[in-house]
DOMARSE-424893 format. One line per 3 residues: number of its first residue (from 1); their letters; for each residue x, y, z of N, C-alpha, C, O. Coordinates in Angstrom, 3 decimals. Atoms other than C-alpha are relative to their C-alpha. Example, Ala and Ser with C-alpha at 12.3 -4.5 7.8 and 13.67 -1.06 7.14 Angstrom:
% DOMARSE-424893
1) AS) 0.890/-1.190/0.000/12.300/-4.500/7.800/0.900/1.200/0.000/1.936/1.181/0.665 | -0.820/-1.190/-0.060/13.670/-1.060/7.140/-0.770/1.090/0.730/-0.261/2.198/0.899 .
END
This chain:
% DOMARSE-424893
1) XXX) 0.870/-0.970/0.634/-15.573/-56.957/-18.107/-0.546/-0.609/-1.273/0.048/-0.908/-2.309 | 0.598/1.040/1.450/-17.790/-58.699/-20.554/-1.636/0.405/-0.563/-2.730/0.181/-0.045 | 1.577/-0.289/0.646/-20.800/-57.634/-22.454/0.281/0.958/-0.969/1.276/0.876/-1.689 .
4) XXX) -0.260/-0.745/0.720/-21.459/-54.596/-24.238/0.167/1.470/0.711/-0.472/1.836/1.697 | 0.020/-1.592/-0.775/-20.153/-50.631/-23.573/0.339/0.710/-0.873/1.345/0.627/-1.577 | -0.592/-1.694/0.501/-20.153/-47.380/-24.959/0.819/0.544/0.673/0.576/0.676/1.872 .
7) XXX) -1.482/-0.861/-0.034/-16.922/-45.604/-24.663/-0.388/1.319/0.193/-1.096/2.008/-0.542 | 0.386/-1.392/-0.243/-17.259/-42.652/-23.354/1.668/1.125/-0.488/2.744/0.553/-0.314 | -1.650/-0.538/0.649/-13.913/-39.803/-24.939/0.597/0.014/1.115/1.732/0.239/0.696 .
10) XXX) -1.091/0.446/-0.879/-12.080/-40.327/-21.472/0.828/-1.075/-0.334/2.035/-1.067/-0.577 | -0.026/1.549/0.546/-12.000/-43.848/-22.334/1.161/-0.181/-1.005/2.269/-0.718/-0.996 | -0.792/0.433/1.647/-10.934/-43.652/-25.998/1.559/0.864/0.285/2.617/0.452/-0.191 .
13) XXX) -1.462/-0.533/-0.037/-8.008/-41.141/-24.909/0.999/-0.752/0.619/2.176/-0.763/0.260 | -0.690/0.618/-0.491/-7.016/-43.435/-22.425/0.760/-0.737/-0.872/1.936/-0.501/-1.150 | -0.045/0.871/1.394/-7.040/-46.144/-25.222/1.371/0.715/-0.934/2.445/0.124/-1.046 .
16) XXX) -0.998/-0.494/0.881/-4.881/-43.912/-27.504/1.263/0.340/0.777/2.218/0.789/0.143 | -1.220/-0.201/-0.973/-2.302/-43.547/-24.424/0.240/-1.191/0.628/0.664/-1.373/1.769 | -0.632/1.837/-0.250/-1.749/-47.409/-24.425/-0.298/-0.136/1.507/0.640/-0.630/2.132 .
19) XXX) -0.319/0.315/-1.276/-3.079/-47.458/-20.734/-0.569/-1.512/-0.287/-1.391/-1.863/-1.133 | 0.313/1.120/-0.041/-3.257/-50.875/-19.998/-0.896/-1.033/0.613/-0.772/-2.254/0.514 | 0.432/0.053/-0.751/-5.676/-51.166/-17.867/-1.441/-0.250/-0.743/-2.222/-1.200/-0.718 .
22) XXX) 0.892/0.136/0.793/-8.022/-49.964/-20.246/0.164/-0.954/-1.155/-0.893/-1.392/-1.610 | 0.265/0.848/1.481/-7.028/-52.166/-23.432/-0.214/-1.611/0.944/-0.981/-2.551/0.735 | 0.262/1.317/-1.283/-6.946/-54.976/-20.632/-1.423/-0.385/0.069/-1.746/-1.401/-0.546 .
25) XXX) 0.873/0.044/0.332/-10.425/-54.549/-20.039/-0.654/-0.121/-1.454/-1.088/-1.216/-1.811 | 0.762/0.043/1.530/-11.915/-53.644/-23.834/0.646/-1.248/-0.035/-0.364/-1.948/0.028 | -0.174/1.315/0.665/-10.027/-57.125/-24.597/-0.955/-0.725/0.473/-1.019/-1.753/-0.201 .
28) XXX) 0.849/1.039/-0.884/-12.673/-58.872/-22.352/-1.375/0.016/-0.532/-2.278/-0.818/-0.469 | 1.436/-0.247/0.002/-15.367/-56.870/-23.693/-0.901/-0.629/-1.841/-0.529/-0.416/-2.995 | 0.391/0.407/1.205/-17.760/-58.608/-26.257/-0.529/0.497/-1.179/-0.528/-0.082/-2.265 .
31) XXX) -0.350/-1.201/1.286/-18.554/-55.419/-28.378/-0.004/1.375/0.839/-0.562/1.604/1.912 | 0.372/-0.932/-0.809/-18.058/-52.171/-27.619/-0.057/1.453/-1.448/0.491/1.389/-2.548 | 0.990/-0.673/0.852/-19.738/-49.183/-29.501/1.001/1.367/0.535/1.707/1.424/1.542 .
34) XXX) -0.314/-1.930/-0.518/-18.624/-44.956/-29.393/-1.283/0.417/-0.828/-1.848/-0.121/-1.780 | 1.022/-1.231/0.665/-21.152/-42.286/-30.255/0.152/1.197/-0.551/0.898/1.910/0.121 | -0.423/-0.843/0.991/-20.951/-39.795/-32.666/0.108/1.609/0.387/0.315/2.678/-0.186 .
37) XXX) -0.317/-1.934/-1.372/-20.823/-36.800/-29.447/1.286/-0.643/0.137/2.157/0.118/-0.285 | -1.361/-0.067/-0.177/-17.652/-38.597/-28.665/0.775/0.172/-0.885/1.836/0.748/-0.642 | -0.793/-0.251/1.473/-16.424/-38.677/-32.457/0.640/1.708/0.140/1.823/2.005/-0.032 .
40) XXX) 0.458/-1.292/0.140/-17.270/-34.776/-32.132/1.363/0.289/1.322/2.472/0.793/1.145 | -0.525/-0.455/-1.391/-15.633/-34.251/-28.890/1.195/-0.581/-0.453/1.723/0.206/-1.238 | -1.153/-0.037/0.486/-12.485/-36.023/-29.662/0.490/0.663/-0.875/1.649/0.921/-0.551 .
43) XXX) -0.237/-0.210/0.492/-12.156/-34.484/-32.519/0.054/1.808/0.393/0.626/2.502/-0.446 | 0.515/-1.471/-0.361/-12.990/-30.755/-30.975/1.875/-0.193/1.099/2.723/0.698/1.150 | -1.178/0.166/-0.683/-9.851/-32.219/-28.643/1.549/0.408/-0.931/2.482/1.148/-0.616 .
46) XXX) -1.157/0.502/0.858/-7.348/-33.036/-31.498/0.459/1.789/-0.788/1.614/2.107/-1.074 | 0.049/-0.526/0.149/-8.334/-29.694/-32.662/1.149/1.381/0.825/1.797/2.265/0.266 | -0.418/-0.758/-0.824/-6.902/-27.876/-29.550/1.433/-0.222/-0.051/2.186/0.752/-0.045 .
49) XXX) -1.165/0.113/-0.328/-3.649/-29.927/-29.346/0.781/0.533/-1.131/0.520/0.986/-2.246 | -1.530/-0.184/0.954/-0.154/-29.460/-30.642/0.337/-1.176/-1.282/1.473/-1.197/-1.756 | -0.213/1.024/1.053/-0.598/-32.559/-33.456/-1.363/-0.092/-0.563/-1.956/-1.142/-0.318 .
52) XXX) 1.387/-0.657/0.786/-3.879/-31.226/-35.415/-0.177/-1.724/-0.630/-0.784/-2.702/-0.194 | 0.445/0.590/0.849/-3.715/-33.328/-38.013/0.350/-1.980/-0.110/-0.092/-2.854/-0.855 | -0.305/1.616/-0.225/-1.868/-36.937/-36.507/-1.418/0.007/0.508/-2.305/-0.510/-0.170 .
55) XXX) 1.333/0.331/-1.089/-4.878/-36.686/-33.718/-1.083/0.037/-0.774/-1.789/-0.874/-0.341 | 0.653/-0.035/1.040/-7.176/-36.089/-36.442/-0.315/-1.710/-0.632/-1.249/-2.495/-0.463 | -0.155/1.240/0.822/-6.095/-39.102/-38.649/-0.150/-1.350/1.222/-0.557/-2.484/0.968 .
58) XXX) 0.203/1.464/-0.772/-6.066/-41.481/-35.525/-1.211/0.106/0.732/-1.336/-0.780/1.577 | 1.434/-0.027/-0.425/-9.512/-40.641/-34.428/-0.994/-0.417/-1.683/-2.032/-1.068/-1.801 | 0.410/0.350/1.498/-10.387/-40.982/-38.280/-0.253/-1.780/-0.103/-1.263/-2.380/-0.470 .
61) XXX) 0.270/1.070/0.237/-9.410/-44.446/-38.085/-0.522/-0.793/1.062/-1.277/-1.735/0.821 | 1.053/0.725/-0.981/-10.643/-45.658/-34.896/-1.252/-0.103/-0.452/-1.833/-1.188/-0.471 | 1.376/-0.311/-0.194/-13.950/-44.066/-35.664/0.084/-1.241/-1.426/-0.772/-2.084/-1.158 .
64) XXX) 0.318/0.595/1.761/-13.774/-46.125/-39.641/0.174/-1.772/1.039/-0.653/-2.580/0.615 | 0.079/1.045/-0.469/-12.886/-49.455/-37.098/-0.650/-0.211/0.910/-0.274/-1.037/1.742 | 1.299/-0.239/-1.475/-15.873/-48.835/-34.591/-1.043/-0.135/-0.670/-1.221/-0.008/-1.882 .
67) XXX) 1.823/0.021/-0.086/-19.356/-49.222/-34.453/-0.382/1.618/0.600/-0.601/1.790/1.799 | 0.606/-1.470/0.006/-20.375/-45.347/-34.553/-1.473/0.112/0.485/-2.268/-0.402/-0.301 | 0.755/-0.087/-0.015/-23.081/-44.664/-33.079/-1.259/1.261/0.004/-1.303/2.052/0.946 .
70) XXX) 0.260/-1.310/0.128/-25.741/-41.999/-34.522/-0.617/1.080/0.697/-1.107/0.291/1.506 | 0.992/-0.839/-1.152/-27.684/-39.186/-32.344/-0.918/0.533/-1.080/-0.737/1.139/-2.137 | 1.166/-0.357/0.340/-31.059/-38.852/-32.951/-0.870/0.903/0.585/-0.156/1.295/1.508 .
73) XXX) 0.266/-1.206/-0.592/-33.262/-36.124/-31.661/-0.277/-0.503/1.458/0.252/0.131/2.371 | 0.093/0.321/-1.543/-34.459/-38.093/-28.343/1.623/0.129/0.519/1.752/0.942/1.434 | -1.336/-0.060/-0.295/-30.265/-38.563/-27.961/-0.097/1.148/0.185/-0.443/1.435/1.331 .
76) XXX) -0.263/-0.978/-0.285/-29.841/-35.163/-28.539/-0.477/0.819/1.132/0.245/1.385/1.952 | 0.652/-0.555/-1.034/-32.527/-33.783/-26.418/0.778/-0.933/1.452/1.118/-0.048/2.237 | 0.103/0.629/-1.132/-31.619/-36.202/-23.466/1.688/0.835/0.301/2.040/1.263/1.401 .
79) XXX) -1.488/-0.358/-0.585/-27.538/-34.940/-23.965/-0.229/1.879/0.797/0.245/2.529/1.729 | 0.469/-1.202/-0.224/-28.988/-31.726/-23.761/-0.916/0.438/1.810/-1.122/1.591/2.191 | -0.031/0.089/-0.908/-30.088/-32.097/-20.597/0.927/-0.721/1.385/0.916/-0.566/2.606 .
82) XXX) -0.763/0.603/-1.435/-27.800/-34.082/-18.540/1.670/1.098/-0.054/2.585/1.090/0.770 | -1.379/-1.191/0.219/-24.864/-31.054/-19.948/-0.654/0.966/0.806/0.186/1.600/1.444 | 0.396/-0.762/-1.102/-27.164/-28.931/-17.796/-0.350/-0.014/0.894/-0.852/0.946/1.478 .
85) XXX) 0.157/0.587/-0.876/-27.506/-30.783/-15.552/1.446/0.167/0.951/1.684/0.594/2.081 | -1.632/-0.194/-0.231/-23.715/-30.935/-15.352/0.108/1.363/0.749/0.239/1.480/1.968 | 0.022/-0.966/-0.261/-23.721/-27.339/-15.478/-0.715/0.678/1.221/-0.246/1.811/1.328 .
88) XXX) 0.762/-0.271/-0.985/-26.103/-26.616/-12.350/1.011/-0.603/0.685/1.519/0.194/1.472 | -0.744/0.594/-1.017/-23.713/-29.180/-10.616/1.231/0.511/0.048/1.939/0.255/1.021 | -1.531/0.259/-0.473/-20.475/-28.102/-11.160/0.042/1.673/0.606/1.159/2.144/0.822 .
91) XXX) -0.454/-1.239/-1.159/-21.295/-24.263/-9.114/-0.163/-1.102/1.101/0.180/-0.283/1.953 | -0.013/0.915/-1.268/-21.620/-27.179/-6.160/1.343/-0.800/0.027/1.638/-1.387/1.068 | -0.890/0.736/0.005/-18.490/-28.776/-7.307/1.047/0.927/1.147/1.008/2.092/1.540 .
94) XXX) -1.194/-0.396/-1.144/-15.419/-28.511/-4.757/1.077/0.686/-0.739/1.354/0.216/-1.842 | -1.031/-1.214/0.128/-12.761/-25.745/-5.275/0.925/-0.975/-1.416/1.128/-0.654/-2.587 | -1.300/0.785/1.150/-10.112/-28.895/-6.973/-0.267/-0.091/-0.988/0.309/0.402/-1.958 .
97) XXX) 1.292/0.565/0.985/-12.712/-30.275/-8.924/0.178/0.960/-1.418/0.406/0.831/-2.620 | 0.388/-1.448/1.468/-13.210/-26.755/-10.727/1.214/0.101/-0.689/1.178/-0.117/-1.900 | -1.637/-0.228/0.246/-9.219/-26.121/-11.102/0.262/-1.255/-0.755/0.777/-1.033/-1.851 .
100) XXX) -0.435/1.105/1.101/-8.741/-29.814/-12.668/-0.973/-0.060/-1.092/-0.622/-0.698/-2.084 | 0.812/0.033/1.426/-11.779/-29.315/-15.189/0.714/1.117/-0.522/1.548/0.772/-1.360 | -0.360/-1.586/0.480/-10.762/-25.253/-15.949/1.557/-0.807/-0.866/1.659/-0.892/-2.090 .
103) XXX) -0.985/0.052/0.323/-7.437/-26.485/-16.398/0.280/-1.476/-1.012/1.353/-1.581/-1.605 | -0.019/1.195/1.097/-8.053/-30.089/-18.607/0.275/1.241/-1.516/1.063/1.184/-2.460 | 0.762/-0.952/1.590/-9.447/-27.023/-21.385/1.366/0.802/-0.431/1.438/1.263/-1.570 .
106) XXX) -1.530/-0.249/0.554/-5.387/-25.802/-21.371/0.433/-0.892/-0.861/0.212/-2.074/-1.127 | -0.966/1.378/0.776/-2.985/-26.792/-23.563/1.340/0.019/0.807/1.521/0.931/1.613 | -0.636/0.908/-0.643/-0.101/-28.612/-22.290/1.038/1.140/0.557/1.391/1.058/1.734 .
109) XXX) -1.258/-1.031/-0.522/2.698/-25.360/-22.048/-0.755/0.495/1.134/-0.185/0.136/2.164 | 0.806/-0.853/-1.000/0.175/-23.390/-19.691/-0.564/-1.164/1.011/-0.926/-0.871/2.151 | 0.259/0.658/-1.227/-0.694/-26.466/-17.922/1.332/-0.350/0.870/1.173/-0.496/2.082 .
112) XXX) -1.388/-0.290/-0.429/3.118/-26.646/-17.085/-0.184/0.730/1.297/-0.154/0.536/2.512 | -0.219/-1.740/-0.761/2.907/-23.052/-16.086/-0.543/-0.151/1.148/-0.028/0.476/2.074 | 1.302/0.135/-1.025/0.327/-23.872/-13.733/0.596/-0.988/0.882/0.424/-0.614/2.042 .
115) XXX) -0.365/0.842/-0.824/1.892/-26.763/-12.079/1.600/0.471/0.741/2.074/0.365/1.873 | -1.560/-0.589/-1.496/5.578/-25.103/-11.256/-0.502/1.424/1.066/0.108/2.061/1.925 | -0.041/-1.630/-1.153/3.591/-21.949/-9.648/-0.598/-1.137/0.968/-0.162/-0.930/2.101 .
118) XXX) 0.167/1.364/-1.379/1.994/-25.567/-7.337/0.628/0.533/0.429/0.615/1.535/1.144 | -1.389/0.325/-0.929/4.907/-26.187/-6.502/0.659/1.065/0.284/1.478/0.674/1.115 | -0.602/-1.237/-0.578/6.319/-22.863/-5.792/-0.673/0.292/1.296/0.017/0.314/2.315 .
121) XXX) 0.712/0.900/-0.928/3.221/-23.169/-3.490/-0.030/-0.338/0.984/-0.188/0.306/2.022 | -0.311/0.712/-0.777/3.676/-25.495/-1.922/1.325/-0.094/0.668/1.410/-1.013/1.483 | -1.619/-0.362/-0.222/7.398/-24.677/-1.151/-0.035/0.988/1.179/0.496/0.858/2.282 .
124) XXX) 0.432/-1.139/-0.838/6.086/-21.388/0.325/-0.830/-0.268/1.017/-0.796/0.600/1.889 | 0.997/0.322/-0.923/3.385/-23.043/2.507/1.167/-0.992/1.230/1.090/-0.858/2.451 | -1.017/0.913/-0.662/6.520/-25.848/3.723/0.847/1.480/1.048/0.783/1.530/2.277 .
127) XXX) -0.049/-0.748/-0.590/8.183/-22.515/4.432/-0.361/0.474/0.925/0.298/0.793/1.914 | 0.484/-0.704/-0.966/5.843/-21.183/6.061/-0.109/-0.601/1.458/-0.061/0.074/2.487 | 0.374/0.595/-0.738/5.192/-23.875/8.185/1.381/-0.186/1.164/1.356/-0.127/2.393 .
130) XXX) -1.535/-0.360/-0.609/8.859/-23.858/9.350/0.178/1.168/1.166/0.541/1.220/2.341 | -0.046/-1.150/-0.580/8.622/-20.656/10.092/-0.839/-0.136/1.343/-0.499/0.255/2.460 | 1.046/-0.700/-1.450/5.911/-20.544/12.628/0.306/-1.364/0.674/0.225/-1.142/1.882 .
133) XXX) -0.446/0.854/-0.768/6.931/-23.884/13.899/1.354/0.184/1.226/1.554/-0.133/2.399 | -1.235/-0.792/-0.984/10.167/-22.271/15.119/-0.668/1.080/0.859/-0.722/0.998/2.086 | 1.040/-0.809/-1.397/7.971/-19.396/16.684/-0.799/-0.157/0.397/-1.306/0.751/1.054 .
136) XXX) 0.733/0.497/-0.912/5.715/-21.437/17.852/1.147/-0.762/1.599/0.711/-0.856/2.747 | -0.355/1.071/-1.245/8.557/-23.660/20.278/0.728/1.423/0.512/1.014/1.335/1.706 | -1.034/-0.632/-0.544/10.743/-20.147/20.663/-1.316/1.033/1.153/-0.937/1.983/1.837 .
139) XXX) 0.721/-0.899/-0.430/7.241/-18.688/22.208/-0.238/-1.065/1.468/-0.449/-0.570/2.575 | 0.138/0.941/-1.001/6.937/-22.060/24.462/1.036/0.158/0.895/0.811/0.449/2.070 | -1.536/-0.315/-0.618/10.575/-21.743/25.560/0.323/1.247/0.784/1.241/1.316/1.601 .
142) XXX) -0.419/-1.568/-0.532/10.470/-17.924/26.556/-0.026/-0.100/1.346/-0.972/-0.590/1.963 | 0.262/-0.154/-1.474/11.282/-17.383/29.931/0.825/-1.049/0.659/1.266/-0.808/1.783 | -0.594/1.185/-0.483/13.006/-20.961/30.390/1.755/0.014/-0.538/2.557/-0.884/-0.280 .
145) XXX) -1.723/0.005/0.090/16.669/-20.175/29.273/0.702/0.203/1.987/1.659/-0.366/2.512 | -1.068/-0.022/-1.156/17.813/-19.297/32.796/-0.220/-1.196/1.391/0.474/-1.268/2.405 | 0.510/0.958/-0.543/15.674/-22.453/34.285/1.028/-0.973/0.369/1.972/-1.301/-0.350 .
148) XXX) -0.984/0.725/-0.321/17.448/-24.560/36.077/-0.142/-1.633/-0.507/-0.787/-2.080/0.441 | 0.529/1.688/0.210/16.935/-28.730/34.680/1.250/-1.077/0.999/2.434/-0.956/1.314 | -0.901/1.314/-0.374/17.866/-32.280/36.301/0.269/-0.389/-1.111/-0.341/-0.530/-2.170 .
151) XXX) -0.438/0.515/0.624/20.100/-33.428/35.123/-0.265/-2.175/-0.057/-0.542/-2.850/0.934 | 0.593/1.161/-0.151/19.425/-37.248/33.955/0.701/-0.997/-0.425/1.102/-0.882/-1.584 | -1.200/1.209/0.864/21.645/-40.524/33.300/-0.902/-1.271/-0.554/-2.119/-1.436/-0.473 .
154) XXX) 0.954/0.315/1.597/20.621/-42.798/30.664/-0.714/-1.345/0.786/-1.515/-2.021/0.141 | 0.738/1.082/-0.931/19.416/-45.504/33.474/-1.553/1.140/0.432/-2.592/0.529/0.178 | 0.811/-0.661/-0.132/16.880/-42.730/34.421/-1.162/-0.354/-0.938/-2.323/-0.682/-0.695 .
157) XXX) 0.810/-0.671/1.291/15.779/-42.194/30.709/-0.880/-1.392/-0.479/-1.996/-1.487/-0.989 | 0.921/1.246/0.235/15.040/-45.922/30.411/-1.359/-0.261/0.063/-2.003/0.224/0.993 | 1.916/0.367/-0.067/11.249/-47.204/29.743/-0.218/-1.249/1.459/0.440/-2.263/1.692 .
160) X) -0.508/1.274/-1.020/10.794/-49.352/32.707/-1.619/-0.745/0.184/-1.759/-1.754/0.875 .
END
């Protein structure tokens, strides 16, 4: 990865969660720039979480060791359209889609909450599946308890 890129705030969070994948890359890259919607937006983030004022101070200093970059009215106008753009697209977005954006905008206890009722869920669906699996073979079977079978010896059962 080599040239130049704007960071988009996925990016930079990654970045602040030591993935390595990402600092892996940015090491390759020969400059790389943020914009002063992501300043905004991280900082609208840091706002929400449970560490106000660390998340604060470490977006403070990234942004003071970055190349900032400013929005001007063409910027603005152009963000201003591709957010409604967004917005037109995401009533077309798929059912998950909606549930993993809705649910990014939680904070972390309620996204919890949200993941053991999953799995409760999914527990109940395993259930279920049990269930009708057994009355599905006991509905195949009906009638065949008093059936008479050959009996078969294990030279029979062989693949031949």
């Amino acid at each position: 990865m080599s040239g130049k890129y704007l960071l988009d705030t996925n990016i930079i969070i990654a970045l602040f969660a030591d993935d390595t994948t990402v600092k892996e890359n940015l090491s390759k890259a020969e400059e790389t720039f943020i914009s002063s919607v992501v300043v905004g937006e991280l900082c609208y983030g840091a706002r929400k979480s449970a560490r106000v004022q660390e998340n604060l101070t470490r977006i403070d200093e990234f942004a003071a060791s970055s190349v900032v970059l400013g929005c001007d009215t063409d910027t603005a106008r152009r963000y201003g359209e591709i957010k409604n753009a967004l917005r037109i697209r995401e009533g077309k977005m798929a059912v998950v889609d909606l549930i993993q954006k809705k649910v990014e905008l939680l904070p972390e206890p309620t996204q919890q909450e949200i993941l053991d009722f999953v799995d409760y869920l999914l527990q109940k669906a395993r259930q279920e599946d049990v269930l009708w699996s057994k009355l599905s073979l006991r509905w195949v079977l009906q009638g065949l308890e008093d059936e008479e079978w050959p009996e078969y010896d294990v030279q029979a059962l062989k693949e031949r």
